[in-house]
VOVEXLUM-590309 format. One record per residue (C-alpha): x, y, z; residue number from 0; residue in one letter. Coordinates in steps of 0.001 Angstrom, whole numbers, always signed. Each point is the difference from the previous one (the first is absolute). Example, Ala and Ser with C-alpha at 12.3 -4.5 7.8 and 13.67 -1.06 7.14 Angstrom:
<recs>
       x       y       z nuse fivo
  +12300   -4500   +7800    0    A
   +1370   +3440    -660    1    S
</recs>
This chain:
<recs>
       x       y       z nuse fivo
   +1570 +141315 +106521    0    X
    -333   -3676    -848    1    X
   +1163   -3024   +1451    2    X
   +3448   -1400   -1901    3    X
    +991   -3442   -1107    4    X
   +3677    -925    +326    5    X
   +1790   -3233   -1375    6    X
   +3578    -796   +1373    7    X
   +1824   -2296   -2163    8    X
   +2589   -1973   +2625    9    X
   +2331   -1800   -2528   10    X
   +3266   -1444    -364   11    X
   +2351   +1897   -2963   12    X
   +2321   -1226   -2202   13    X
   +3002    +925    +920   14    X
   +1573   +3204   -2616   15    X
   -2595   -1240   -2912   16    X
   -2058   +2896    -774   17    X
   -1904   -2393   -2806   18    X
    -891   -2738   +2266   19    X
   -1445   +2471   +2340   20    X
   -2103   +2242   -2079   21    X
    -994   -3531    -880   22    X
    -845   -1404   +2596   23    X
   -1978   +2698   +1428   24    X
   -1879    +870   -3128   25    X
   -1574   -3119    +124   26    X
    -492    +529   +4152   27    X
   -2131   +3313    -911   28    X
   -1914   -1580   -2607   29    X
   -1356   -2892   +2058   30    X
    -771   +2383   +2682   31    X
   -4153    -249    -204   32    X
   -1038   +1941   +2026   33    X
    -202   +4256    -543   34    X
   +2032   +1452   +1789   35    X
   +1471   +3841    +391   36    X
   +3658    -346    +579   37    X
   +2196   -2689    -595   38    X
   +3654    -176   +1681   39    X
   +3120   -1475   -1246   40    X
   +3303    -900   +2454   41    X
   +2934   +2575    +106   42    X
   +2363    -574   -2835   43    X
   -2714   -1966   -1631   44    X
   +1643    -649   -3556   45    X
   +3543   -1085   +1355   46    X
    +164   -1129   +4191   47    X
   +1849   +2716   +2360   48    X
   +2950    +410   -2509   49    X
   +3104   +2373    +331   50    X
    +614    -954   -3426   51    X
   -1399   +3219   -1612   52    X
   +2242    +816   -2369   53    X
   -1121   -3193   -2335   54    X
   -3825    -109   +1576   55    X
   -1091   +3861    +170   56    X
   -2718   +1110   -2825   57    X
    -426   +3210   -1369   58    X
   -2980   +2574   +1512   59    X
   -2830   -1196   -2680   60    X
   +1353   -3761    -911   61    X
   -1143   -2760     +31   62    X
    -978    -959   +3720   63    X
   -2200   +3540    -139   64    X
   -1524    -757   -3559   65    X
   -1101   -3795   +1546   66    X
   -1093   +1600   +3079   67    X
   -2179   +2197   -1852   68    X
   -1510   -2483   -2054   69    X
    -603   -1842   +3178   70    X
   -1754   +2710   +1514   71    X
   -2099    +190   -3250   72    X
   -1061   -3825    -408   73    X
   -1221     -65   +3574   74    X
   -1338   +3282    +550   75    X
   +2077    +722   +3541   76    X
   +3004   +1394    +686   77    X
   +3301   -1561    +291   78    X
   +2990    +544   +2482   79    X
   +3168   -1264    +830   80    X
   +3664    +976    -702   81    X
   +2798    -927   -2335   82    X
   +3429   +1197    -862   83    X
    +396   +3558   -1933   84    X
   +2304   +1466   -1395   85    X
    -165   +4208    -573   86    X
   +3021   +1761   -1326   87    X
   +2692   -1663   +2014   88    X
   -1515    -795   +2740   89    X
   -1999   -2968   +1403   90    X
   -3027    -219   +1798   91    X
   -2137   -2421   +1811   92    X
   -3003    +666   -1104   93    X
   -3832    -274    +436   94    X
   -2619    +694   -2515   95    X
   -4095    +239    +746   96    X
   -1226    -825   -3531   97    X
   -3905   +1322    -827   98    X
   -1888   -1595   -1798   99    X
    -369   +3075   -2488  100    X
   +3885    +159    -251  101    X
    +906   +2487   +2201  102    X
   +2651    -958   +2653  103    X
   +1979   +1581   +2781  104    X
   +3067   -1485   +1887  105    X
   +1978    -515   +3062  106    X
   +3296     +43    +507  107    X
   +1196   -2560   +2657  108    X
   +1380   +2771   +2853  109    X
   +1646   -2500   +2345  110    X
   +2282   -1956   -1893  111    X
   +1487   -3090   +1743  112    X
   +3538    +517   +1261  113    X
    +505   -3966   +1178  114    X
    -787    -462   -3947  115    X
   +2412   +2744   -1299  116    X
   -3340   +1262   -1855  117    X
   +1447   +3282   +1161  118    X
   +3108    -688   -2194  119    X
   -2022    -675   -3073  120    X
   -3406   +2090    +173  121    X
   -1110   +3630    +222  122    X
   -2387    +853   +3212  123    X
   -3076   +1544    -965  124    X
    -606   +3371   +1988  125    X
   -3325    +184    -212  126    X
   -3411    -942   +1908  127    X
   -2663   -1073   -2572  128    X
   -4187      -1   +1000  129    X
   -1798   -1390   -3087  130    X
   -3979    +526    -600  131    X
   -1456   -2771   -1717  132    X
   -3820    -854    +549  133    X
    -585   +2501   +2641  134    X
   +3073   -1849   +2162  135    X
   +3076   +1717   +1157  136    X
   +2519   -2173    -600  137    X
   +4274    -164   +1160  138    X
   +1900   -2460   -1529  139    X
   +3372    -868   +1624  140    X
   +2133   -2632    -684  141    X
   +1555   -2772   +2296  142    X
   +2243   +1366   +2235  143    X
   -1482   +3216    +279  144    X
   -2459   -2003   +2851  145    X
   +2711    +364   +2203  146    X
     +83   +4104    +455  147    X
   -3225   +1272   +1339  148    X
    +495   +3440    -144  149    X
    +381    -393   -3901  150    X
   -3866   -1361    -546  151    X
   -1509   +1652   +3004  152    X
   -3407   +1840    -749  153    X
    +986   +3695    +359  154    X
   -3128   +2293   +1286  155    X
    -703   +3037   -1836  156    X
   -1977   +2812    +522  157    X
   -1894   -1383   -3135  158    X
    -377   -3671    +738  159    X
    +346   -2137   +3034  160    X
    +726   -3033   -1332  161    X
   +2838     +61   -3152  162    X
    -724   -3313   -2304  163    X
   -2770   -2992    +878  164    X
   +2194   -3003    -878  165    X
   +3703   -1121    -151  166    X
   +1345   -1890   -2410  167    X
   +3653   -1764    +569  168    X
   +1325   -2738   -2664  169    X
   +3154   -1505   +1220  170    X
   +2700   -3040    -406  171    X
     -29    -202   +4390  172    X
   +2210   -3044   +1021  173    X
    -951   -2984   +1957  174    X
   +2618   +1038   +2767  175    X
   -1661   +2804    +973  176    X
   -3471    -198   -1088  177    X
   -1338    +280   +3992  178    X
   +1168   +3885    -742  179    X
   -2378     -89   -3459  180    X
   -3299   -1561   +1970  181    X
    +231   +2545   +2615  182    X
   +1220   +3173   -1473  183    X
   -2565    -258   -2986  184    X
   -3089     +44   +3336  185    X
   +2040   +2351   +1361  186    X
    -310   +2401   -3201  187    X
   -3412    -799    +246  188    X
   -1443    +688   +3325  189    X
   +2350   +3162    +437  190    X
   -1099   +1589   -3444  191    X
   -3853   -1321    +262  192    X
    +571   -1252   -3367  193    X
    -286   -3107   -2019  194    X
   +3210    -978    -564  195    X
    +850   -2979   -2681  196    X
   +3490   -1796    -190  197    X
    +558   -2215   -2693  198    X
   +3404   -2111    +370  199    X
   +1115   -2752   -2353  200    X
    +909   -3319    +645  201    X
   +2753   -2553   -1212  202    X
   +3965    +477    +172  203    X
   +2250   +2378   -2039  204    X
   +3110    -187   -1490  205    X
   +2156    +802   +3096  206    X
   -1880   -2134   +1284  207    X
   -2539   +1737   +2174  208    X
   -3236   -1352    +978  209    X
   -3289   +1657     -50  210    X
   -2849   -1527   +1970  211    X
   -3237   +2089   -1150  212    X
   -1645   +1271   +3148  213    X
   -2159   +2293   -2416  214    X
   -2573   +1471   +2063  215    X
   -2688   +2933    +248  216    X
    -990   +1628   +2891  217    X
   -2885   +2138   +1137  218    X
    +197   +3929   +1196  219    X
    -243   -1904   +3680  220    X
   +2613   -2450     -62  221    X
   -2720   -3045   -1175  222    X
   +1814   -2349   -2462  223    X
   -2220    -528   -3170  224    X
   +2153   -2144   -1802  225    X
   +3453   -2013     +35  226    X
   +1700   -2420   -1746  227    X
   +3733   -1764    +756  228    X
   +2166   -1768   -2027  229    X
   -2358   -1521   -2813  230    X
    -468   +1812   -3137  231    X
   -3490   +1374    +167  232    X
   -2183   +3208   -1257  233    X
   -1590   +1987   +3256  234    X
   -3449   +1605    -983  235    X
   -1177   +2834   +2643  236    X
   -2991   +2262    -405  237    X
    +704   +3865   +1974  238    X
   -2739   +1236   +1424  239    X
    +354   +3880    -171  240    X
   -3365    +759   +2321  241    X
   +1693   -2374   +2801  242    X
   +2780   +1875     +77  243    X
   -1641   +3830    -207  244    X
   -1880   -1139   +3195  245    X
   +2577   -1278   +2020  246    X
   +2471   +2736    -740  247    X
   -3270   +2089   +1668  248    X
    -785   -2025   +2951  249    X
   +3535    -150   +1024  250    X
   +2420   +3309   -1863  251    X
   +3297    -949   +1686  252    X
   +1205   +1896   -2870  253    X
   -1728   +3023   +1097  254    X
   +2438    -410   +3106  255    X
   +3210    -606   -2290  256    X
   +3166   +2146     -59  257    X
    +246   +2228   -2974  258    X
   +3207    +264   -1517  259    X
   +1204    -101   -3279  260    X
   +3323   -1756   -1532  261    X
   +2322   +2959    -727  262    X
   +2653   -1816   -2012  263    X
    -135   -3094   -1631  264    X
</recs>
């Protein structure tokens, strides 16, 4: 299992203009130099944390997915980050990981932001997603899932200890309460002996609502590898896989876990 590259991209959007965004970040990925693995996008990434679904959703397959995929292609890594879908009649906030080869899987946001009314507009997603890319096991989650532990917690198995290697959370977290973001993302972190990555935006919103960065990456032991506040910026972190294998040996708190498993979601 090798070590894995991650980029963050901590931007302002504009506000409902799916153009201006894909954009804007196309030419963000293309002037990132270095090689990197996985690249991460903010939650709602082509529109701002919109209710407005009914003009904004796309189509499974459209046009966000097509530019994500040739994304993924022109710089060899895989891209993730969510946008507003539309399936049948429903809508969904959702997040798609983006291979390089064109194969993708997706999240559905599960907690949905009552405060917001994005329980009004949007579908919750009923399902728990563990990806495999590069040798890593990875669980996306989106925003306000941080706040619900149970939801992301490593279950044990007879099979495997440890569940995934490395979180992933994109989000549109507000300045009001981003003290909650910094310490429930370490939180996720120390508790699951993972990596966990949060990737916020910055800027303010149409409502208006204003976002203050704080993207940040932890280590499996609560050590912060990398943060950035309110400034646009791009956050380049290197995983190393080996670290992580021999901590999670010299001290298996998991091994010491309760087992349990969510019966109804």
């Amino acid at each position: 299992m090798q070590d894995l590259s991650i980029a963050l991209i901590q931007t302002d959007l504009h506000w409902e203009q799916t153009d201006a965004n894909l954009a804007m970040l196309e030419e963000t990925i293309r002037g990132i130099n270095a090689k990197v693995d996985i690249i991460l996008l903010p939650e709602m990434f082509t529109t701002g944390f919109s209710m407005n679904a009914e003009k904004l959703a796309e189509p499974p397959g459209g046009r966000t997915f097509r530019w994500m995929r040739q994304m993924a292609n022109v710089k060899d890594a895989a891209i993730a980050g969510s946008y507003i879908l539309k399936e049948q009649s429903n809508f969904y906030n959702r997040l798609y990981f983006v291979c390089p080869d064109g194969s993708a899987t997706y999240y559905d946001k599960r907690h949905l932001f009552t405060l917001a009314r994005e329980d009004k507009v949007y579908i919750p997603g009923n399902e728990k997603k563990i990806i495999e890319f590069k040798g890593w096991r990875i669980m996306p989650l989106i925003c306000y899932d941080l706040r619900f532990p149970v939801w992301s917690r490593s279950e044990k198995s007879t099979e495997q200890t440890y569940q995934y290697d490395l979180l992933i959370y994109v989000a549109n977290w507000p300045d009001a309460r981003i003290e909650a973001w910094d310490a429930l993302l370490k939180a996720r972190a120390i508790e699951n002996i993972a990596y966990a990555a949060g990737l916020n935006r910055t800027g303010i919103d149409g409502y208006p609502k204003e976002y203050p960065g704080h993207s940040a990456v932890y280590r499996y032991d609560g050590k912060q590898l990398a943060f950035s506040d309110k400034k646009e910026d791009i956050l380049l972190v290197n995983l190393s896989s080996e670290s992580q294998l021999q901590f999670r040996k010299r001290f298996d708190f998991q091994n010491d876990a309760d087992s349990f498993r969510l019966i109804s979601h």
